[in-house]
C-alpha positions as CSV (number, residue, x, y, z in Angstrom):
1,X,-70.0,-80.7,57.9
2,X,-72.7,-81.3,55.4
3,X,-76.9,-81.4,56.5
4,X,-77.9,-81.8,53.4
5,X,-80.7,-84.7,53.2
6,X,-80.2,-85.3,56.4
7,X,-83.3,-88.2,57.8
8,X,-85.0,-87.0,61.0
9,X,-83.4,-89.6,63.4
10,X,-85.8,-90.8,66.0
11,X,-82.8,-90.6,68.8
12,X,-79.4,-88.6,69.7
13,X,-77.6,-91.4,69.6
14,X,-78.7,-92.7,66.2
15,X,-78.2,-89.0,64.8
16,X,-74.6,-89.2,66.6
17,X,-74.1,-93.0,64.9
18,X,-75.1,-91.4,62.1
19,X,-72.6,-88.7,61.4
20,X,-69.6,-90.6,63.0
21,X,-70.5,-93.5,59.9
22,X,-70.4,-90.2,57.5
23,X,-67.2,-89.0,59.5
24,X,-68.1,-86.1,59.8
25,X,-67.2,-86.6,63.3
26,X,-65.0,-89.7,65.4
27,X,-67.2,-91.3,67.7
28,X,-66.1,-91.4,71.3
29,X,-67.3,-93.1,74.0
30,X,-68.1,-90.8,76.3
31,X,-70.1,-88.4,74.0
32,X,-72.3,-92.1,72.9
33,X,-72.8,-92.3,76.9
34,X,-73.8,-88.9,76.5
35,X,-76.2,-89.7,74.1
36,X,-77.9,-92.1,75.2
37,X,-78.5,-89.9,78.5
38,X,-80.0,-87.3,76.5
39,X,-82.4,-90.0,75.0
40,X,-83.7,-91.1,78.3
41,X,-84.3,-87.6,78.8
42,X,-86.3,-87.3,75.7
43,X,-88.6,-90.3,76.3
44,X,-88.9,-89.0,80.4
45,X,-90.2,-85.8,78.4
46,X,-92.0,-87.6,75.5
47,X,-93.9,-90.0,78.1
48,X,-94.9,-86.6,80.8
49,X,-96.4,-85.1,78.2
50,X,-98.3,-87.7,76.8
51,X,-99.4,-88.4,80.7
52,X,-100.9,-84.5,80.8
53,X,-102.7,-84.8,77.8
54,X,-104.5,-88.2,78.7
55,X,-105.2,-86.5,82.0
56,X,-107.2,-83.4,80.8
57,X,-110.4,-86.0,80.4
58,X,-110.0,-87.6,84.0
59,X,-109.6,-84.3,85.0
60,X,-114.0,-83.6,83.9
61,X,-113.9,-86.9,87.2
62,X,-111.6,-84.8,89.5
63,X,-111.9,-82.1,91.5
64,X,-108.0,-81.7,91.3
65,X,-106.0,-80.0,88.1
66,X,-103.2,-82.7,86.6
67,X,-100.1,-82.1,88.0
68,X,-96.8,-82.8,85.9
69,X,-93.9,-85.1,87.1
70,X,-90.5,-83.1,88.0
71,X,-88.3,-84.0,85.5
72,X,-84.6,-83.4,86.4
73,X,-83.0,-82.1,83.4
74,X,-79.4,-81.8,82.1
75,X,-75.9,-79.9,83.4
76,X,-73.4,-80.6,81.1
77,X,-69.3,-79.5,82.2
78,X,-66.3,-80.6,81.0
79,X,-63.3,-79.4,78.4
80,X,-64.0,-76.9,75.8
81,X,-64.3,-78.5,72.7
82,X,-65.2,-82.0,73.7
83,X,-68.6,-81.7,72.0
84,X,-71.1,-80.3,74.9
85,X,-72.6,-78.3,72.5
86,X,-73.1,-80.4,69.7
87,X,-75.1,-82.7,71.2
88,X,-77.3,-81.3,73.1
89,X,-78.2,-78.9,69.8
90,X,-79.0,-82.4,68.6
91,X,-81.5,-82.9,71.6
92,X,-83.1,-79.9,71.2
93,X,-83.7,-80.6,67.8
94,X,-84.9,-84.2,68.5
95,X,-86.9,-83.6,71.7
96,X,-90.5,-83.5,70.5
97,X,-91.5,-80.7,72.8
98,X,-93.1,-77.4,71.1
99,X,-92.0,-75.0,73.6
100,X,-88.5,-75.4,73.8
101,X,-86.2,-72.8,73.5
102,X,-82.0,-72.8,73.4
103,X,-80.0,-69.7,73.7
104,X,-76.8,-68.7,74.9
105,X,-77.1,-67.9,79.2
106,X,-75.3,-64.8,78.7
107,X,-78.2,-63.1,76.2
108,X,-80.8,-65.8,78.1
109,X,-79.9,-63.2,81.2
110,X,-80.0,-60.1,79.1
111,X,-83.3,-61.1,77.8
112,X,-84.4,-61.2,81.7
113,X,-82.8,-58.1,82.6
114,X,-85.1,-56.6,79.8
115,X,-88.1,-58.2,80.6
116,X,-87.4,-57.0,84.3
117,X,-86.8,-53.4,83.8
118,X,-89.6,-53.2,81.2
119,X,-91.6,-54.9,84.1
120,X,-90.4,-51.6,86.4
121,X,-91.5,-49.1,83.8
122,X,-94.6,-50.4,83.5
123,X,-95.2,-50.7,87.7
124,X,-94.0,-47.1,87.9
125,X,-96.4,-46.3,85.0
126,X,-99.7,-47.4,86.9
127,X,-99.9,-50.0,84.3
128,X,-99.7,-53.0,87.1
129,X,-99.8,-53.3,90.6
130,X,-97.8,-56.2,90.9
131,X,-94.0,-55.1,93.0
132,X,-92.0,-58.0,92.3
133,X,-90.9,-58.4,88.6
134,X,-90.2,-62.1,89.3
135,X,-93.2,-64.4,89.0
136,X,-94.9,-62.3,86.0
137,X,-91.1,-62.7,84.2
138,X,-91.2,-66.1,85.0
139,X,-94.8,-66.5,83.4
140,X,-93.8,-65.1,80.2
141,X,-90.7,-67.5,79.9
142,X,-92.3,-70.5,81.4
143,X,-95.5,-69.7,78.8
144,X,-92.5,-69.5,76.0
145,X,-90.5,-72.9,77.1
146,X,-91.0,-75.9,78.8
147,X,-87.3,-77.3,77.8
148,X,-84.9,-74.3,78.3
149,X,-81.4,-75.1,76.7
150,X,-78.3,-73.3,77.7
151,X,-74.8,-72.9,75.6
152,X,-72.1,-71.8,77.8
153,X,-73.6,-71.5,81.2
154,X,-71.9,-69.1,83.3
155,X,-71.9,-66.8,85.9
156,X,-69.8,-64.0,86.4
157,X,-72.0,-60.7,86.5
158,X,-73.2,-59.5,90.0
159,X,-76.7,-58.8,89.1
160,X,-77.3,-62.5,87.3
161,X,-76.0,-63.9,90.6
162,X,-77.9,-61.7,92.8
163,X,-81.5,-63.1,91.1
164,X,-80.7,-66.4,89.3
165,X,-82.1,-68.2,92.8
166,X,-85.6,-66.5,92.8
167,X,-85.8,-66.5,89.3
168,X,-85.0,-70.6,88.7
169,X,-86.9,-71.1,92.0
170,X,-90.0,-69.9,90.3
171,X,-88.8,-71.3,86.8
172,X,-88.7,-74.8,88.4
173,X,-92.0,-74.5,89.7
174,X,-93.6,-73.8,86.9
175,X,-92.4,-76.8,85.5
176,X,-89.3,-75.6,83.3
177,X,-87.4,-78.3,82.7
178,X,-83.4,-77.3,82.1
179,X,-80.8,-78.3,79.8
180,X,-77.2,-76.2,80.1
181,X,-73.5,-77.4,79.0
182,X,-70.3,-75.4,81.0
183,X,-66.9,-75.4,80.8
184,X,-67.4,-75.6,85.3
185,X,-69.0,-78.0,87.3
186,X,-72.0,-76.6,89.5
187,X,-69.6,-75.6,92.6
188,X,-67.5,-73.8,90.8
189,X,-70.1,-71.0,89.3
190,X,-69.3,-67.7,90.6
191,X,-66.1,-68.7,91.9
192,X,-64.5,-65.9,93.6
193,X,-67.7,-64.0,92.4
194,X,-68.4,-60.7,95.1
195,X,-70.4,-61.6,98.0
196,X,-70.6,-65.3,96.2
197,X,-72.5,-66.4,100.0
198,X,-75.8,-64.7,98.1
199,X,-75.2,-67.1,95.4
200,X,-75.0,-70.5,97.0
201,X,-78.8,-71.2,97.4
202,X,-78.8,-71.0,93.3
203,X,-76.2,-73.8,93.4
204,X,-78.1,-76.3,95.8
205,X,-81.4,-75.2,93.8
206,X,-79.4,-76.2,90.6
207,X,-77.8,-79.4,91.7
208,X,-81.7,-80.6,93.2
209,X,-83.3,-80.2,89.3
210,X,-80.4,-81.6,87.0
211,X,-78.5,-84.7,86.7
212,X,-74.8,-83.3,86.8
213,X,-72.7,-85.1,83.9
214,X,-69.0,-84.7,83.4
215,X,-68.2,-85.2,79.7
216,X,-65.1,-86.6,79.4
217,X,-64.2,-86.7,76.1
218,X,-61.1,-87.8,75.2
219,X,-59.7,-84.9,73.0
220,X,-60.6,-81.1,72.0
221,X,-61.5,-81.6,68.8
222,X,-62.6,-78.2,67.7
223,X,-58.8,-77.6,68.6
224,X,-57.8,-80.6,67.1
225,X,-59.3,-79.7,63.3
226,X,-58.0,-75.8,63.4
227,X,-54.5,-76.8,64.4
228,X,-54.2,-78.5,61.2
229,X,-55.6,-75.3,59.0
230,X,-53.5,-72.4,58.4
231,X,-54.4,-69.2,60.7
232,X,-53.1,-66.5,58.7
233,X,-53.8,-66.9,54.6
234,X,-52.9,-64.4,52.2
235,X,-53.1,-62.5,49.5
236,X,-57.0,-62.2,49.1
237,X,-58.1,-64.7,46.8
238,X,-60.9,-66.9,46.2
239,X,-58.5,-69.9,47.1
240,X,-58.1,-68.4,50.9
241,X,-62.0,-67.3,51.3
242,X,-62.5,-71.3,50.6
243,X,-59.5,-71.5,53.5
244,X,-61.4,-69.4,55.5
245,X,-64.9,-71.1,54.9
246,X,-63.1,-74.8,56.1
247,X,-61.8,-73.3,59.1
248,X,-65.1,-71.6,60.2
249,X,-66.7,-74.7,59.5
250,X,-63.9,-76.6,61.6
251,X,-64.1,-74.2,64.3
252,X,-68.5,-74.3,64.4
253,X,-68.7,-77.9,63.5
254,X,-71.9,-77.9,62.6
255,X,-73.5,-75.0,64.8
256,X,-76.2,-73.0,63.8
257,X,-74.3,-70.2,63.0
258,X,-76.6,-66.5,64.0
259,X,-75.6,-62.8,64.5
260,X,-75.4,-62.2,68.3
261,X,-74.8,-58.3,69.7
262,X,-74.1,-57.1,73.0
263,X,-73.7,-54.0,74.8
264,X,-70.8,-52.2,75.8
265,X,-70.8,-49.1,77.9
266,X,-74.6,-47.9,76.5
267,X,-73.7,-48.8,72.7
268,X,-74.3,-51.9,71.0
269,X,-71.2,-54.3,69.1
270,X,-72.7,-56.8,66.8
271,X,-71.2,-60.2,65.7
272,X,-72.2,-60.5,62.2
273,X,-71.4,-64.6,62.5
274,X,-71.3,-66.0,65.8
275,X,-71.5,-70.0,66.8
276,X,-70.1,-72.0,69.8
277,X,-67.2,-70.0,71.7
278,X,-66.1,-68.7,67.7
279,X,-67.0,-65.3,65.9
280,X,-66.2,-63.9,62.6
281,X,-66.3,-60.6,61.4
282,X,-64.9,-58.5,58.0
283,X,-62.1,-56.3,58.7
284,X,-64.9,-53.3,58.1
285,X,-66.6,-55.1,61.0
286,X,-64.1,-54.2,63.2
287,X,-62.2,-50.9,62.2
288,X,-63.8,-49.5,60.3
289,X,-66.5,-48.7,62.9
290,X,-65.8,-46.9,66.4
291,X,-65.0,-49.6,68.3
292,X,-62.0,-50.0,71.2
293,X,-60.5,-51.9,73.5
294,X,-63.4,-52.0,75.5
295,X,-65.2,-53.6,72.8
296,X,-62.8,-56.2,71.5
297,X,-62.5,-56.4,75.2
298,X,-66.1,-57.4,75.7
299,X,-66.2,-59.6,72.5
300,X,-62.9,-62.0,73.6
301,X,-64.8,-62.7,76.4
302,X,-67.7,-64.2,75.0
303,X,-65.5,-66.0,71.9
304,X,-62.2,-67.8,72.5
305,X,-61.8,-68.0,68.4
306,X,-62.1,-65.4,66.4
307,X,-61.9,-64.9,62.5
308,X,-61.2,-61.6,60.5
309,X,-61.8,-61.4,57.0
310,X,-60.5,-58.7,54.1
311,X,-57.7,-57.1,55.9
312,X,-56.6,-54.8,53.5
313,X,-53.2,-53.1,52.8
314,X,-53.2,-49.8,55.0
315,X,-51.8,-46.5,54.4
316,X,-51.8,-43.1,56.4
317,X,-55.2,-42.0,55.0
318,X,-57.0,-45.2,57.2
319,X,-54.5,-44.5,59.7
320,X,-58.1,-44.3,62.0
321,X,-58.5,-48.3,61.0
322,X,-54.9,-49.0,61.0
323,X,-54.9,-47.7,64.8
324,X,-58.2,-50.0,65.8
325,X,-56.6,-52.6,64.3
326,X,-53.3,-52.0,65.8
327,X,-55.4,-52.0,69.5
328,X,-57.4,-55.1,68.3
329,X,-54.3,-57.4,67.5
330,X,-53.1,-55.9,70.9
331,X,-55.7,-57.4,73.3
332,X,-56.5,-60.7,71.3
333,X,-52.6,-61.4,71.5
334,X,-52.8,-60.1,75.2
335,X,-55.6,-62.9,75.9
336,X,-54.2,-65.7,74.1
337,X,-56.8,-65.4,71.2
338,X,-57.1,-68.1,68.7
339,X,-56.8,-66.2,65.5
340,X,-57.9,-67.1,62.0
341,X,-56.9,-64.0,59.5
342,X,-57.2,-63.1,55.8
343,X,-55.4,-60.1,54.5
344,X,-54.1,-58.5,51.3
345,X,-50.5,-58.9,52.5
346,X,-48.1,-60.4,55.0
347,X,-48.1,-59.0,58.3
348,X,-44.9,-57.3,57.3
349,X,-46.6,-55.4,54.6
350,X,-50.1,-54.4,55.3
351,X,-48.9,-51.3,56.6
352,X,-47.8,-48.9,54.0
353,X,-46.8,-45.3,55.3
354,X,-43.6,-44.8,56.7
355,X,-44.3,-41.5,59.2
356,X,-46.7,-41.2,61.8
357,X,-46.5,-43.0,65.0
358,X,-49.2,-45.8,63.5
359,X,-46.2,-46.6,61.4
360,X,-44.1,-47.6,64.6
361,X,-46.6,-48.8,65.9
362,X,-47.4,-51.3,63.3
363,X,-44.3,-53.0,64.0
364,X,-45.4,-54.5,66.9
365,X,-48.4,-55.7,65.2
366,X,-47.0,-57.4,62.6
367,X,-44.3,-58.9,65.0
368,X,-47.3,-60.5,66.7
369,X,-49.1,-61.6,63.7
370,X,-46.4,-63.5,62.9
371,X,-46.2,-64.6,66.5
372,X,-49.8,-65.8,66.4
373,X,-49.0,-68.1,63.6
374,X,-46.3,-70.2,65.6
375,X,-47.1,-73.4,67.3
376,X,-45.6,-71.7,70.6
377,X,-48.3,-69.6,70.6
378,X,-50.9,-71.8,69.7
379,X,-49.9,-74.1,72.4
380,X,-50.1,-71.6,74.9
381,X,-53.8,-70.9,73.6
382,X,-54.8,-74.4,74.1
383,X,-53.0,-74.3,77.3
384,X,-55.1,-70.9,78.7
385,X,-58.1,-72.2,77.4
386,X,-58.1,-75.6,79.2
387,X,-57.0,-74.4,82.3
388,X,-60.0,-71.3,81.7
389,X,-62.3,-74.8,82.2
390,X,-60.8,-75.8,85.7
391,X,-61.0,-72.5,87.2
C-alpha cells in the first residue's frame, strides 16, 4: 500500500474513504462504523483539551485547579485480520493530542516491569523513600501519554495480571485515556489464567473506562491477500525478493513496520522487521545465530505470520544452521505457522550432504515444507487462528 502524498485527513473516516476510493483497501461497513466511533472519540479529546486550556485563566478567579472530563476510551475485539489495527493506527495518527503514545501491550508491560525494578534498585539504593513503585511509574507514563494505544492487548503472564488493576487504577486517575484492539472480548482476558480471581477487579476497572466494540468485519483480509501469493518462492532471484516484498506488504497492510526484541531465558531475540501479528527475518537471522526452540518458541507466540528470507543450499559444514533450521520448521509446522519462505532450492534440495543424522533429519523438513505450501495446511492455519480469537 502506497503513502506516498498522502493529504492529512481531518477524520478516520475520511482517511478510511480515502484509501478504499484508491483500493488500497474494500470498504466494509463495520470498519466505517468503526470509524466514525474513533472520530467522536477524537473531537471528545479535541474539545477536553481545548476546555483545560481555556480554564487555566478562570483558574487566576478560583480557588480550585481545572479538573478534566473522564473520557472513556476505546477496546477494540474481534477476528484477527479484520482491520483492528489499521484503524486505530489511523486514530493515533489523526488524534491531535501531543502525548500520545501506541505500542504493542506485551513490550507496553515490559517497559513497566523495567521502570518497576529500576524503581526497587533505586528504593534499596537510598535514592527514594517512596515503597510502592506504583504511583511514581504511573507519573512517568501519565507525564509521557495522555492517549495510550494498545496493539494486541492480552494477558497471559502472571506478573502483568497480578498488577495491571493498581497500575490502570492509578493510570485512569491520572487522566490516561485508553485505546487497545484484542483478538478477546474483556471477560475473556486471562482465561484460565492462575489464580485468575486476583485479576477480575482489572476487568470491571477496564469495562468502567472504555466503550467495548466488537468489530465485525466481514472477512480476514490479511488472510485473504496472502492466500492468493505463493508461500514458498525459489530459486533466489530478484523476481522472488519482489514476491517476498508484495507479500510482507500484504501481510502488514500498511503498518509501520519496526524492529521489536524480546527476552528469552536472560538473552535477548531480536525481530529485525516486525508489524501487526507478522515478522520477518533473513535465514542468518535465524540460524545462523544461537537460537532454539525456546526461542522460535517465544517468537510464534507473539507473530502468527512469519517470513524467512535467503535460505541457502546446506551442506555438512553448516550442519549447526541446517540443525536450527531443521528445529525451526519443526515448531512453526507444530503451531500451525503461516509461512512465507525464500530459498536457493526446493525443499527437496536445500540439503546437500548425504551422512550425518542432519541428513535424515532433513527429510522430515522438507516433507513439511512441502506440506506448508498445501491449501490443507493453510486452511487449518486459518482455522487455529480464528478459533485462537474465541478462546
Amino acid at each position: 500500500m502506497s503513502h506516498d502524498n498522502l493529504k492529512v485527513f481531518p477524520s478516520v473516516r475520511e482517511r478510511y474513504e480515502a484509501l478504499a476510493a484508491a483500493g488500497d483497501i474494500d470498504a466494509d461497513p463495520a470498519q466505517q462504523r468503526l470509524a466514525d466511533r474513533f472520530d467522536r472519540l477524537i473531537q471528545e479529546l479535541a474539545t477536553t483539551r481545548l476546555a483545560t486550556k481555556s480554564s487555566a485563566l478562570g483558574w487566576l478567579f478560583s480557588r480550585k485547579a481545572p479538573r478534566r472530563e473522564i473520557i472513556k476510551g476505546l477496546y477494540i475485539h474481534g477476528d484477527v485480520g479484520r482491520g483492528k489495527t489499521m484503524i486505530m493506527d489511523m486514530f493515533h495518527d489523526l488524534v491531535p493530542v501531543k502525548r500520545k503514545r501506541r505500542a504493542h501491550f506485551h513490550d507496553f508491560m515490559a517497559d513497566v516491569h523495567e521502570r518497576i525494578n529500576a524503581h526497587r534498585q533505586a528504593l534499596k539504593n537510598g535514592e527514594t523513600k517512596q515503597d510502592d513503585p506504583i504511583p511514581p511509574v504511573a507519573d512517568a507514563l501519565a507525564e509521557q501519554a495522555w492517549v495510550l494505544c494498545f496493539d494486541e492487548f492480552t494477558v497471559t503472564d502472571i506478573a502483568d495480571a497480578m498488577i495491571l488493576s493498581r497500575l490502570f487504577r492509578a493510570l485512569f486517575e491520572r487522566g490516561v485515556v485508553l485505546v487497545a484492539t484484542s483478538n478477546v472480548e474483556p471477560d475473556n482476558l486471562y482465561r484460565e489464567g492462575l489464580n485468575r480471581q486476583l485479576f477480575l477487579p482489572f476487568v470491571e476497572l477496564l469495562k468502567a473506562h472504555v466503550d467495548v466494540v466488537n468489530l465485525d468485519a466481514r472477512t480476514d483480509y490479511r488472510l485473504e491477500k496472502l492466500n492468493h501469493l505463493p508461500v514458498y518462492l525459489s530459486p533466489l532471484s530478484e523476481e522472488t525478493k519482489r514476491c517476498m516484498d508484495d507479500a510482507w506488504h500484504a501481510a502488514t497492510d500498511g503498518a509501520i513496520v519496526v524492529p521489536q526484541s524480546m527476552k528469552v531465558k536472560g538473552h535477548t531475540v531480536t525481530i529485525p522487521h516486525a508489524a501487526r501479528s507478522a515478522a520477518r527475518f533473513s535465514f542468518a537471522d535465524l540460524c545462523s545465530k544461537p537460537l532454539g526452540a525456546a526461542d522460535y518458541t517465544a517468537i510464534i507466540r507473539r507473530y502468527k505470520t512469519i517470513f524467512i528470507d535467503d535460505v541457502p543450499i546446506l551442506d555438512h559444514p553448516r550442519r549447526n544452521e541446517a540443525k536450527r533450521f531443521i528445529i525451526l520448521i519443526d515448531v512453526l509446522y507444530d503451531h500451525h505457522v503461516h509461512l512465507v519462505i525464500s530459498a536457493a532450492a526446493s525443499p527437496d534440495k536445500l540439503y546437500e550432504a548425504k551422512l550425518g543424522t542432519e541428513a535424515f533429519e532433513f527429510d522430515r523438513t522438507a516433507s513439511r515444507l512441502f506440506e506448508m505450501q498445501s491449501e490443507d495446511y493453510l486452511a487449518a492455519v486459518d482455522g487455529d487462528q480464528a478459533r485462537s480469537a474465541e478462546v
